[in-house]
C-alpha positions in Angstrom: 0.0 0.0 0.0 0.8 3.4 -0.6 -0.4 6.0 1.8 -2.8 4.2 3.6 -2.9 0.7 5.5 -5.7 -1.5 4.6 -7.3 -2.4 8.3 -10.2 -4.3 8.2 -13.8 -3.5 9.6 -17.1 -4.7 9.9 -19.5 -2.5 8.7 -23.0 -1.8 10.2 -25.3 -3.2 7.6 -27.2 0.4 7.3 -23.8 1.5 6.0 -23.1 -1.3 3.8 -24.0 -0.4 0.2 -23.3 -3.0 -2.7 -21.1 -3.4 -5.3 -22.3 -2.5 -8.7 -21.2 -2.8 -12.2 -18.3 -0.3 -11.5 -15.6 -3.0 -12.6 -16.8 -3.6 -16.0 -14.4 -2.8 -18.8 -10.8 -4.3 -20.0 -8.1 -5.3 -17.3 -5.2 -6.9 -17.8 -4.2 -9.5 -15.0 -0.7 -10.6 -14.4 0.0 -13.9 -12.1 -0.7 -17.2 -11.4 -1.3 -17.1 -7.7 -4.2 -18.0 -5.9 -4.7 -14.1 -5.3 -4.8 -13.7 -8.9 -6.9 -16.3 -9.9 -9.5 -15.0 -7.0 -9.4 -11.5 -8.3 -9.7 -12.9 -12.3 -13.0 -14.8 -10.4 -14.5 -12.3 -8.7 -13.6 -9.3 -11.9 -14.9 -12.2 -14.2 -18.7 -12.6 -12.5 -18.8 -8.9 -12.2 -18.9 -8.5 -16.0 -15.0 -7.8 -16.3 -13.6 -8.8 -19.4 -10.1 -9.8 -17.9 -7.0 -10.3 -20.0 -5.3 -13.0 -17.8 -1.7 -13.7 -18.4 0.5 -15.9 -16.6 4.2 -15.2 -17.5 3.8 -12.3 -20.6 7.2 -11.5 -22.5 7.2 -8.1 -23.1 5.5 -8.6 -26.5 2.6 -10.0 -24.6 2.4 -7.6 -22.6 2.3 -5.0 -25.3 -0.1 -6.9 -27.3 -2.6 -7.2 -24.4 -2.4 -3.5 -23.8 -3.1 -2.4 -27.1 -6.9 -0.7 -27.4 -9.1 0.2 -24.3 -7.9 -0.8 -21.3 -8.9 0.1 -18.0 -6.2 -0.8 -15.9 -3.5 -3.3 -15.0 -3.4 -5.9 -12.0 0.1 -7.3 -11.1 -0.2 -9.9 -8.7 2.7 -11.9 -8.4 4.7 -13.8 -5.5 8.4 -12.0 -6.4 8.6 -8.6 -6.1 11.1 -8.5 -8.9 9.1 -9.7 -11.3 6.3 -7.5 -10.3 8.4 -4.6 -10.2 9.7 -5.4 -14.1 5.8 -5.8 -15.0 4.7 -2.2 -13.5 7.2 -0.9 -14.8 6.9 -2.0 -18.2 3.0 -1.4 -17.7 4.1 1.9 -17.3 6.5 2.6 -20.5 4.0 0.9 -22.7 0.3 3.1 -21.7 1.9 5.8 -19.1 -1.1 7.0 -16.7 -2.1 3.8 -16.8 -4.6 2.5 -13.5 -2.4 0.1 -11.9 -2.9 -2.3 -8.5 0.3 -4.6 -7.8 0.9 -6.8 -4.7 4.7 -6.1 -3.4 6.1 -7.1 -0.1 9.3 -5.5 0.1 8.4 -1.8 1.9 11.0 -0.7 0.2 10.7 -1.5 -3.1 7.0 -0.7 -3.1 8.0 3.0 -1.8 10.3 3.2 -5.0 7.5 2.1 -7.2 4.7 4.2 -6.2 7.5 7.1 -6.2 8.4 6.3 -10.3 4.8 5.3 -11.1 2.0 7.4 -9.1 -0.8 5.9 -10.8 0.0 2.4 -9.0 -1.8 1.5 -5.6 0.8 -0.7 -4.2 -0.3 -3.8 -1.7 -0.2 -7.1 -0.9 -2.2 -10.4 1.0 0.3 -9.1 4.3 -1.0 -6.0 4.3 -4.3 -6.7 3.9 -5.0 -9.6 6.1 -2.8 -8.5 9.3 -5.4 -6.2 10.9 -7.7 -8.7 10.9 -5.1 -11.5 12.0 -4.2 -9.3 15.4 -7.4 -8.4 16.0 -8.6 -12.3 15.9 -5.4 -12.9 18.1 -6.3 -10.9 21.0 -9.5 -10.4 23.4 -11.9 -7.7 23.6 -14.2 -8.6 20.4 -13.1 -6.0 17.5 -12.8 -6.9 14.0 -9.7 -5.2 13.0 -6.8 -3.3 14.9 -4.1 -1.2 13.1 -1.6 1.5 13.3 -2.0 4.8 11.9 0.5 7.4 11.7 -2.2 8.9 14.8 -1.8 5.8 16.8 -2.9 2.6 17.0 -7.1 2.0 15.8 -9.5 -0.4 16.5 -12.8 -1.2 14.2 -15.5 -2.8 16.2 -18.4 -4.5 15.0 -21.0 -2.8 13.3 -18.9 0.6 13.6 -17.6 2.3 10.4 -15.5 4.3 12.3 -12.3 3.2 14.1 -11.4 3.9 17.7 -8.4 4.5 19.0 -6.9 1.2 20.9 -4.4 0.8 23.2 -3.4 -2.7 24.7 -5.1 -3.7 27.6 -2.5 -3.7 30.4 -3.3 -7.0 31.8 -1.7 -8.4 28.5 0.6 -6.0 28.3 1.8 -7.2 31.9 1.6 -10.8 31.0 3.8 -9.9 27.9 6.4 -8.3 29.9 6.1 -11.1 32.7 6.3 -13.8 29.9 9.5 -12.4 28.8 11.1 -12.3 31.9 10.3 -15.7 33.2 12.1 -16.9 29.7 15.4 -15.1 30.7 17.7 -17.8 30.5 15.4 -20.7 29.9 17.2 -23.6 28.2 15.0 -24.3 24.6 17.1 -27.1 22.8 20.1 -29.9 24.0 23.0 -27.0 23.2 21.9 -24.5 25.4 20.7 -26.9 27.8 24.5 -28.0 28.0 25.3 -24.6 28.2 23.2 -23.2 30.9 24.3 -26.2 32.5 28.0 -25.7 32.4 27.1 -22.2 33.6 25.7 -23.0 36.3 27.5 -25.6 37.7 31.0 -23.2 37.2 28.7 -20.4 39.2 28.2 -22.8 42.0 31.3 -23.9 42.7 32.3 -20.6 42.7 30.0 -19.8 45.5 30.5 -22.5 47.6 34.3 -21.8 47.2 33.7 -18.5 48.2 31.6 -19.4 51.1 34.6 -21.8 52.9 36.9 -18.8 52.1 34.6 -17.0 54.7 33.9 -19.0 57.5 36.9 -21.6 57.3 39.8 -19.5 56.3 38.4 -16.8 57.6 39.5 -14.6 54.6 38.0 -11.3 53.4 35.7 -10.9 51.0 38.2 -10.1 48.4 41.0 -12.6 49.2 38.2 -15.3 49.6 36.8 -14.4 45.8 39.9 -14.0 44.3 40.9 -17.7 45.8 37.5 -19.0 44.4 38.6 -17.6 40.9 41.4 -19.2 41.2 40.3 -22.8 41.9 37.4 -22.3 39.0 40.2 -21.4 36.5 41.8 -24.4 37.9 45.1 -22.3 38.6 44.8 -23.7 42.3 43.8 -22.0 45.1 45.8 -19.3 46.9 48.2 -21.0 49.4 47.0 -20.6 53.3 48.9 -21.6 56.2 47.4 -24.2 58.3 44.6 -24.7 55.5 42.2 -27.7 56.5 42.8 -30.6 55.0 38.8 -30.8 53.7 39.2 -27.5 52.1 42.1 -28.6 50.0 40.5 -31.9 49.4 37.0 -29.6 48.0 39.4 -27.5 46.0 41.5 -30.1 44.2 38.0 -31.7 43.2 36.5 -28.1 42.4 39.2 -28.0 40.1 38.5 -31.5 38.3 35.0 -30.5 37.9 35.4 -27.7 36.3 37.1 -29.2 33.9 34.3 -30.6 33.0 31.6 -28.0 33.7 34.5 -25.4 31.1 33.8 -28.2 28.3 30.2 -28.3 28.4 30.0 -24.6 28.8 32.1 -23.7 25.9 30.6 -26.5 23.6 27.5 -24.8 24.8 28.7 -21.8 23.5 30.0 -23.2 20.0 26.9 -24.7 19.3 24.6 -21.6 20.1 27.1 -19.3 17.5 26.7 -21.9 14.7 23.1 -22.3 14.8 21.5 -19.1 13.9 20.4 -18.1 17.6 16.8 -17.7 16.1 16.3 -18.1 20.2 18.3 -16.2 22.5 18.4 -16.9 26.0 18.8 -13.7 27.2 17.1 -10.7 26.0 14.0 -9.7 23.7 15.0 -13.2 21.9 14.3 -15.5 24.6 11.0 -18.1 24.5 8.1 -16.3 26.1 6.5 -18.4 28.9 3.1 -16.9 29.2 0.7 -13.8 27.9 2.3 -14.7 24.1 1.1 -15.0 20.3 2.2 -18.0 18.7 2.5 -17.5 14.8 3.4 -20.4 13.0 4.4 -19.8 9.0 6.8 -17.1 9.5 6.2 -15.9 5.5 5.2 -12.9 4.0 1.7 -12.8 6.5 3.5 -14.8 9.2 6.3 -12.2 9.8 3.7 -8.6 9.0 1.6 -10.4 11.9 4.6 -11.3 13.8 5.7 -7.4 13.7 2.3 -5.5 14.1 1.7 -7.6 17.5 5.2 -6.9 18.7 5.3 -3.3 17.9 1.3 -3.0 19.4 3.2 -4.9 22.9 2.6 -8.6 22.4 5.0 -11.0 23.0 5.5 -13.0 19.7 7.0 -16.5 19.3 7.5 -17.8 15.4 7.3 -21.3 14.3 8.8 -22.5 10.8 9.8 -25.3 9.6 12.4 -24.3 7.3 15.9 -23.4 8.4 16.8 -21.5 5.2 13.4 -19.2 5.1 13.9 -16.1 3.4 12.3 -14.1 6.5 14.5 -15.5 9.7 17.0 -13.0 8.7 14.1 -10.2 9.3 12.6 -11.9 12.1 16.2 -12.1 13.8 15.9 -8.1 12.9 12.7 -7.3 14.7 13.8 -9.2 17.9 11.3 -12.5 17.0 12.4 -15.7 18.6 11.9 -18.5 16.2 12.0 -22.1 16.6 12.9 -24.6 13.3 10.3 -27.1 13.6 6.8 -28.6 11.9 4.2 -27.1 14.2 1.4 -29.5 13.9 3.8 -31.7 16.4 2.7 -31.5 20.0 6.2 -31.9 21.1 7.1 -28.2 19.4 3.5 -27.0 20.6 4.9 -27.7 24.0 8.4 -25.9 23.6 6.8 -22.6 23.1 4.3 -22.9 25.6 1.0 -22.9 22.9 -1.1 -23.8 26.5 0.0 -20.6 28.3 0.0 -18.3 25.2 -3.2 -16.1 24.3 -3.6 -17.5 21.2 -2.0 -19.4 18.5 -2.2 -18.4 14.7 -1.7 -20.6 11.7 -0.3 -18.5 8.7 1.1 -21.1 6.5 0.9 -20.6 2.7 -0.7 -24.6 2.8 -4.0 -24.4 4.5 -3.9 -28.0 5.0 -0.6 -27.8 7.1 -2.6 -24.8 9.0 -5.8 -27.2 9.9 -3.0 -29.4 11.0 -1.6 -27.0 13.4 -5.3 -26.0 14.7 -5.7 -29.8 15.3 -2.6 -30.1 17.4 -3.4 -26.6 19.3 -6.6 -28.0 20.0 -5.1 -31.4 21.7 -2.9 -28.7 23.4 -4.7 -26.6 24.7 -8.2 -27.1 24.6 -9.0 -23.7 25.7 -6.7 -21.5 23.5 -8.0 -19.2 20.8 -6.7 -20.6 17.6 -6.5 -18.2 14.2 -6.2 -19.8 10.8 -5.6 -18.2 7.3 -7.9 -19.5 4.6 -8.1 -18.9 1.2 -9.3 -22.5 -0.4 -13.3 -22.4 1.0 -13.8 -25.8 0.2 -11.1 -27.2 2.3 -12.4 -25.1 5.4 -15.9 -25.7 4.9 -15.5 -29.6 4.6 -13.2 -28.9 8.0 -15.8 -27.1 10.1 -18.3 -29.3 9.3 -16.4 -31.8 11.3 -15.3 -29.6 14.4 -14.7 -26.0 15.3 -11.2 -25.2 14.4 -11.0 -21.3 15.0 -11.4 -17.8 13.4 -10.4 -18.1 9.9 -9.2 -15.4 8.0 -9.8 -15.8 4.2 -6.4 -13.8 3.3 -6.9 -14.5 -0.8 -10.9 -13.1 -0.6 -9.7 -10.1 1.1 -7.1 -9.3 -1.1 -9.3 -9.6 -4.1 -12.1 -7.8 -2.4 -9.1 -5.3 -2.3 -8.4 -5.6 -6.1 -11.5 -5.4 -7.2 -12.7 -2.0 -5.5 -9.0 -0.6 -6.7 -9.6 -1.4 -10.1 -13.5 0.1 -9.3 -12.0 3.9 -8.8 -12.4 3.5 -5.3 -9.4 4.0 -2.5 -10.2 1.3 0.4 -9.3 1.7 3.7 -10.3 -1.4 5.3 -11.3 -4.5 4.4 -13.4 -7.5 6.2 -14.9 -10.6 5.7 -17.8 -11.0 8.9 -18.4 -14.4 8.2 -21.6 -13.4 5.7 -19.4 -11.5 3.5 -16.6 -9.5 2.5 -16.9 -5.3 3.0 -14.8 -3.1 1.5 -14.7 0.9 3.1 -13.6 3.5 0.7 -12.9 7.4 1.7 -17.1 8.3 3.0 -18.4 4.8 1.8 -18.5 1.0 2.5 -19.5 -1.6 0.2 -20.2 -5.3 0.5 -18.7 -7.5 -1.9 -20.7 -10.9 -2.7 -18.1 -13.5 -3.0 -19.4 -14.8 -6.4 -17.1 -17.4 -8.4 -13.8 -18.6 -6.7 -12.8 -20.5 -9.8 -10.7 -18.5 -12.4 -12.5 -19.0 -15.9 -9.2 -18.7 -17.3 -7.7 -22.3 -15.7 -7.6 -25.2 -17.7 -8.2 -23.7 -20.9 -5.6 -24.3 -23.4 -4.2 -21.3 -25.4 -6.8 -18.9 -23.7 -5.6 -15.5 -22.6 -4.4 -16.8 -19.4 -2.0 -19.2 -21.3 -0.1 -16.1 -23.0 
């Protein structure tokens, strides 16, 4: 997005007007993702003629832009790519109505500043409002940030209010945190914490007989303690008991010991990423926490908007090489590698005390997964899913209640389609009986109409170009 963030909203239905036949005319279409095929569905049953185009060469492109058109959709996976299409968009009908899905802030800020006429987005954007508001208490339908402060739409209100984090959760975030200060997560920094603590305790104790055996100082009896941990030996005392040499000579031998499984420790917690710290912002929350599972494009925007609002976060992914760790890492995220519809990594980050859980995987069936395990979990917890395939979720709640789900791919084409209508949406919802779509002064409901791109599985039809 471009100035404004989309936030969602549900409307009050005496504000809800419905979409017309604003979207007729030519637009050109440019992806093969499930957002695009949505959007090609819903333009489609509108009365759209869309020009679909999976993969255009340039001489596509230009072809398919030739004659009236009313505006381009880029709605591609790689920002790259899209970037190259908007672009060449651009060069080939400059002015040109354009809506493209980037993810990259930064790119998308270069975009919008080289081509004005393109309202930049994507499914991230569009669906976290409605992902944090699902993932904490109090009932509203969407809670964003504004450059005023932080807003929250409530049902059947058009207007947001503003919102501030209950200080209960904002206490259990802090107290979560702090309880995970130095909390072992995995076998290396189990060894290490271990080491630690065993070299800390001898110290003590050393310390301790310095005092009431020898009869030392403070000072002299540290300094001898140091020396027997660093196995140096300990300061020489005339008329030392014999039991106190004997403790220090095996001190010395145990931290032998206690110095290898400390520095191994150590080793091991430098080579593997420390996605999980155990000290600082890093460390495994114990309580009052979000788990988000699917730390991708929506996983990590969800991830970030309930850190930044005061909510501790803990990520799940099962990929060690995914693109976003780096950024999570960034933003101060702990994130544990692992498949997250196993109990045993359920258990690890403490899905039974968190507030809720939220399954943001691109493969909906992995997220119903996840809910499944949650469930087993934690009986009790609320449990957030993203949708976007309805007949997957339908056949699923037909058998049990699985959570809120949150039909990112609707939302974004709801999104789309009332950019490519001349409007300038502000929030976007789907209550469960619809999707709504509020514009500066206006709100309109979207019916969801077809799902299934008319273009798919048609040999050398447009959307084969």
């Amino acid at each position: 997005m471009t100035a404004e963030r989309v936030a969602p909203a549900v409307l009050g239905a005496a504000s809800i007007a419905t979409e017309g036949d604003a979207v007729a005319g030519r637009h050109v279409l440019v992806g093969t993702t499930p957002e695009a095929s949505r959007t090609c569905a819903a333009l489609t049953s509108r009365g759209a003629d869309v020009v679909h185009l999976a993969a255009p060469s340039d001489v596509q492109l230009a072809d398919a832009l030739q004659g009236d058109v009313t505006s381009v959709v880029v709605l591609l996976h790689d920002d790259t790519q899209a970037l190259r299409y908007c672009l060449a968009a651009e060069h080939l009908r400059p002015g040109i109505p354009m809506v493209a899905a980037l993810f990259d802030k930064t790119a998308s800020a270069a975009l919008v500043a080289a081509v004005p006429n393109c309202r930049v987005t994507s499914p991230a954007d569009v669906a976290s409002p409605s992902l944090t508001a699902a993932c904490l208490p109090g009932g509203a339908a969407g809670i964003c940030s504004t450059p005023s402060g932080w807003v929250a739409y409530r049902p059947g209100s058009v207007e947001g209010q503003p919102y501030r984090l209950p200080r209960s959760l904002r206490t259990q975030a802090r107290a979560g945190v702090l309880l995970g200060q130095l909390r072992p997560h995995d076998s290396g920094s189990t060894i290490l914490l271990a080491g630690l603590a065993g070299i800390a305790l001898l110290l003590v104790i050393d310390t301790v007989l310095g005092l009431t055996v020898l009869h030392e100082p403070f000072v002299e009896a540290l300094h001898a303690a140091v020396r027997t941990v660093a196995t140096v030996g300990p300061v020489p005392v005339d008329g030392a008991p014999a039991g106190y040499l004997l403790f220090a000579a095996l001190a010395m031998l145990l931290t032998v010991g206690l110095t290898a499984m400390f520095t191994a420790g150590i080793v091991e917690h430098l080579l593997s990423g420390r996605m999980i710290g155990l000290v600082g912002r890093r460390v495994l929350p114990q309580r009052g926490h979000v788990v988000v599972v699917g730390m991708g494009q929506v996983g990590i925007r969800l991830a970030a908007e309930l850190r930044q609002l005061g909510v501790a976060v803990t990520g799940i992914d099962r990929d060690p090489r995914a693109a976003n760790l780096r950024t999570a890492r960034a933003l101060g995220i702990p994130v544990l590698i692992g498949d997250g519809s196993r109990r045993r990594i359920l258990t690890r980050v403490n899905a039974d005390r968190a507030i809720a859980l939220c399954a943001v995987g691109s493969d909906e069936l992995d997220n119903v997964a996840v809910a499944v395990t949650a469930r087993a979990v934690a009986p009790e917890l609320t449990v957030v899913l993203r949708a976007g395939n309805h007949d997957v979720i339908a056949e699923t709640r037909s058998l049990f209640r699985i959570g809120t789900v949150c039909d990112v791919t609707e939302l974004t084409s709801a999104y789309v389609v009332s950019c490519v209508s001349g409007d300038q949406p502000v929030v976007v919802v789907s209550d469960g009986q619809g999707t709504c779509v509020r514009s500066a002064g206006s709100a309109i409901e979207m019916p969801s109409g077809d799902t299934v791109c008319p273009h798919s599985g048609s040999p050398r039809r447009r959307h084969d170009l």
